[in-house]
VOKOLMAR-354134 format. One record per residue (C-alpha): residue in one letter; x, y, z. Coordinates in steps of 0.25 Angstrom, whole numbers, plus 2048, in hexadecimal, padded with zeros to 3 digits. Each point is the difference from the previous one (the first is absolute). Example, Ala and Ser with C-alpha at 12.3 -4.5 7.8 and 13.67 -1.06 7.14 Angstrom:
BEGIN
A8317EE81F
S80680E7FE
//
This chain:
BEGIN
X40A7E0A1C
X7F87F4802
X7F87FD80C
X7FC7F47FF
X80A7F4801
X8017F07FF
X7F47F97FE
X7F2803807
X7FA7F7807
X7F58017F7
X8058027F4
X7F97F37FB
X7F2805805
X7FC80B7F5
X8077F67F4
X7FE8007F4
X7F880E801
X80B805805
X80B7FA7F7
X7F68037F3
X800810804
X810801803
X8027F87F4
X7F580A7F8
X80280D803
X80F7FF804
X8008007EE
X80280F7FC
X7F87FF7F6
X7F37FD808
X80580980C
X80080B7F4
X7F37FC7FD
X7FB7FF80D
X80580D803
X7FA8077F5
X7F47FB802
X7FC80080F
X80880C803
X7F880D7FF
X8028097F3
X80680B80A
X80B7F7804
X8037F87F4
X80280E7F6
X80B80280B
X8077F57FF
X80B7FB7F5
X7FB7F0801
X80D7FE7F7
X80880280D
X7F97F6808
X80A7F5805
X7FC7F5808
X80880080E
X8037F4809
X7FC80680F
X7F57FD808
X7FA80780C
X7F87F6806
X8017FC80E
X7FD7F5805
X7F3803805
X7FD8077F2
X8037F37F8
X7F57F9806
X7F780A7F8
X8078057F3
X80A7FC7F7
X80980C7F9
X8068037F4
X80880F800
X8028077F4
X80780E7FF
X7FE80C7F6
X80380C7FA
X7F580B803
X7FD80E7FA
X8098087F8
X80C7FF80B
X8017F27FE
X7FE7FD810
X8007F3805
X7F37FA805
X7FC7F2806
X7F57F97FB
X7FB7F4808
X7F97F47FB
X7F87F880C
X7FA7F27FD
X7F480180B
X8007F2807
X7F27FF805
X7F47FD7F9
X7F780B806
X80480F802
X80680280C
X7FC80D807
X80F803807
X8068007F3
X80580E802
X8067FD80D
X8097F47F9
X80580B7F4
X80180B80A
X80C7F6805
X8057FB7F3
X8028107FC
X80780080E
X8087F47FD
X8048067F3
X80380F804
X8097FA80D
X8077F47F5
X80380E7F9
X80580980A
X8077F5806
X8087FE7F2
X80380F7FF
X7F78027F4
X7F580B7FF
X7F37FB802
X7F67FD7F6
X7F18037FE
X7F97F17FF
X7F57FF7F7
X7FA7F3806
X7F67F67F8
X7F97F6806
X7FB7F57F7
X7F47F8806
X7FA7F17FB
X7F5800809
X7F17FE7FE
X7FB80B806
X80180E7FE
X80A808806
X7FD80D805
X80A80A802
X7FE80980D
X80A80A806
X8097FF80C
X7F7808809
X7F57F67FE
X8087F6808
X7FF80B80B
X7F1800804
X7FD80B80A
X80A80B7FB
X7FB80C7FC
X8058097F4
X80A80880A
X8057F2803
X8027FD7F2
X80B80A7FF
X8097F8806
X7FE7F17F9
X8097FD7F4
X7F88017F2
X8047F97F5
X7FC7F97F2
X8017F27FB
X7FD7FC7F1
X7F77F3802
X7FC7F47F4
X7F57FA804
X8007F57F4
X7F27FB804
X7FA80C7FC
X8038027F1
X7F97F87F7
X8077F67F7
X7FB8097F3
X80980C808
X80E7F8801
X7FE7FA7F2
X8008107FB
X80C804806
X80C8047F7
X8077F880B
X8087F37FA
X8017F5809
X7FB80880C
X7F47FC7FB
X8017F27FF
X807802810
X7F2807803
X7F87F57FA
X8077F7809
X7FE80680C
X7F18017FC
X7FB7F47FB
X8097F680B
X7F37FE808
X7F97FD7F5
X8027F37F7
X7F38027F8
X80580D7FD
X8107FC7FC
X7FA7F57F8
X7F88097F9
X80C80B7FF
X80A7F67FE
X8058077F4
X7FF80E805
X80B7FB80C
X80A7FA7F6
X7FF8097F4
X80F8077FC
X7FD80B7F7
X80A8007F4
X80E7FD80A
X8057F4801
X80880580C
X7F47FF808
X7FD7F27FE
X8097FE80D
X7F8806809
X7F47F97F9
X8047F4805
X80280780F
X7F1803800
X7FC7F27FA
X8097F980D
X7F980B808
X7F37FE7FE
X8017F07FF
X80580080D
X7F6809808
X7F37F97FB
X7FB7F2801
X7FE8007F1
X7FB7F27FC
X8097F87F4
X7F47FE7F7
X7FD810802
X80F8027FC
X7FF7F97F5
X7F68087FB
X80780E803
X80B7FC7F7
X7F88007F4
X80180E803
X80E804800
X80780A7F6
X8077F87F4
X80C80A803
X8027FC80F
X7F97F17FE
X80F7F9801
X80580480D
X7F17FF807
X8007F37FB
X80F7FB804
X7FD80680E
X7F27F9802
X8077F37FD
X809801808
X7F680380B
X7F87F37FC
X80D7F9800
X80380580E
X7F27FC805
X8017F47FC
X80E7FE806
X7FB80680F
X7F27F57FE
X8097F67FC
X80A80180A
X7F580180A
X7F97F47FC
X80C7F8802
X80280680D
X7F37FE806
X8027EF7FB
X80C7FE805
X7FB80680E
X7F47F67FE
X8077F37FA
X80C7FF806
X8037FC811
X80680B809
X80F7FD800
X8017FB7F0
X7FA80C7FC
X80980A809
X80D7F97F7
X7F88007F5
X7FA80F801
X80E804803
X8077FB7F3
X7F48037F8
X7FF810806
X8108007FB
X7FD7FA7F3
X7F48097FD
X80880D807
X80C7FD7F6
X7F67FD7F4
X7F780D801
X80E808802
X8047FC7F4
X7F48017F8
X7FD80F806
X80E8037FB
X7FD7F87F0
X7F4808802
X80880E803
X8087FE7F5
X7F67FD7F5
X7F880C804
X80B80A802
X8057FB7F0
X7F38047FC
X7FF80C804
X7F980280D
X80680880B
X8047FE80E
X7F6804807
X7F47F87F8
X80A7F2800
X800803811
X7F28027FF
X7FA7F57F7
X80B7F5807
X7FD80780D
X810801805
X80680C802
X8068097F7
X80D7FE805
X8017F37FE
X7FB8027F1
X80B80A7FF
X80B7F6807
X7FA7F47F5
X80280A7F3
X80F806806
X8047F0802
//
């Protein structure tokens, strides 16, 4: 039933918001969380959160992709047990937009048609919109879109409600009380991205694991994460790792080396570069570039795959190698079935 198919054209734009929030809320235990937490009291004593199951559809269109990101989760409401959608949307922009009920007016009508066209029942869509922006979302009704119709003309535009997060408007002291795992630590992130002073200052708030080592994995994501969207400087770095949690210090500290270590490699390599293309005359340093480009493709192929190896014997997951070592995960996955 999925709409979307192949690759995007801008499936690199929205990264690694993007990937960090598929990666995050695709976990049932922070969906479950997540749920239980921004859905109203109304809904969520209606639903059995033990039934909820993680699909692999998607709804988007190709005109939709360009503003969300989806991840669909079904289940089981009210004493009958009937089967709901719940749709997760990662908002792409970084202010509100004001036809955002116009785009999940057509994502409810991808859905429903994806339905009918499979020959199964349609399903009510709880849609949640999560948003990273700065400024303040206000929610405004579909009739608001409309600016000369009057009440009889009401009658006939389609009314409907979304469930929005608006992670910019609750206060860090808010999201540390929530009895929600690592939601709260995904919440943080989102949060404080903008903000170095303030990770700095929260950087043990971000990476704390509770008392479950099986968190530690999705530590490590956040830590990749954050690294890579801010320009965090080393020496401030240095600094924020005085902070780590003793219970998660290990794997922090394996993957920020092999991030220094991976620096150093791309400035190194493109030192070298840079004097070759300076010292060296035109035609000696075509030959020469040549052989060296072969020498260093075939060096760092086998070092990303010493590299793979290492880290997948100790313990880290597929999805963290592809992301530290910043290959795919099929190629991780080809390396370990070798």
């Amino acid at each position: 039933m999925t709409m979307a198919k192949g690759k995007h054209p801008e499936s690199g734009v929205h990264q690694p918001h993007d990937k960090f929030f598929k990666e995050a809320l695709s976990r049932l235990d922070i969906a479950k969380d997540y749920i239980a937490v921004f859905l109203p009291s109304s809904l969520t004593s209606k639903l059995n959160l033990e039934k909820l199951q993680l699909t692999k559809d998607s709804y988007l269109s190709e005109d939709l992709y360009k503003s969300f990101s989806d991840i669909v989760y079904t289940c089981s409401y009210g004493q009958e047990g009937r089967k709901i959608t719940i749709a997760l949307l990662f908002e792409h922009k970084s202010s509100p937009d004001p036809y955002i009920r116009l785009q999940l007016l057509r994502y409810m009508l991808n859905t429903w048609e994806a339905q009918r066209n499979n020959k199964i029942p349609l399903t009510p869509i709880i849609p949640l919109v999560f948003y990273h922006g700065e400024r303040k979302w206000h929610k405004r009704p579909f009739s608001s879109l409309f600016k000369r119709a009057d009440e009889e003309l009401k009658k006939y535009l389609p009314e409907w409600d979304y469930l929005l997060t608006d992670v910019s408007q609750y206060p860090i002291e808010h999201i540390q009380s929530l009895n929600a795992g690592l939601l709260i630590n995904t919440l943080l992130a989102y949060k404080l991205r903008y903000d170095e002073a303030a990770i700095k200052a929260n950087f043990h708030l971000l990476l704390q694991t509770g008392d479950k080592p099986e968190h530690r994995n999705f530590i490590v994501t956040i830590f990749v994460y954050l690294i890579s969207v801010t320009d965090i400087t080393l020496e401030n770095l240095n600094q924020m790792l005085v902070q780590i949690p003793e219970t998660i210090k290990p794997e922090i500290m394996t993957t920020y080396d092999r991030l220094i270590a991976k620096g150093r490699e791309q400035g190194l390599e493109q030192g070298l570069e840079q004097g070759l293309e300076q010292g060296l005359e035109q035609g000696l340093e075509q030959g020469l570039e040549q052989g060296r480009e072969e020498g260093k493709i075939q060096g760092a192929y086998l070092k990303t795959i010493q590299s793979i190896d290492k880290m997948h014997k100790e313990g880290f997951p597929i999805d963290v190698i592809a992301r530290v070592l910043e290959v795919e995960e099929s190629f991780v996955q080809t390396v370990i079935s070798r």
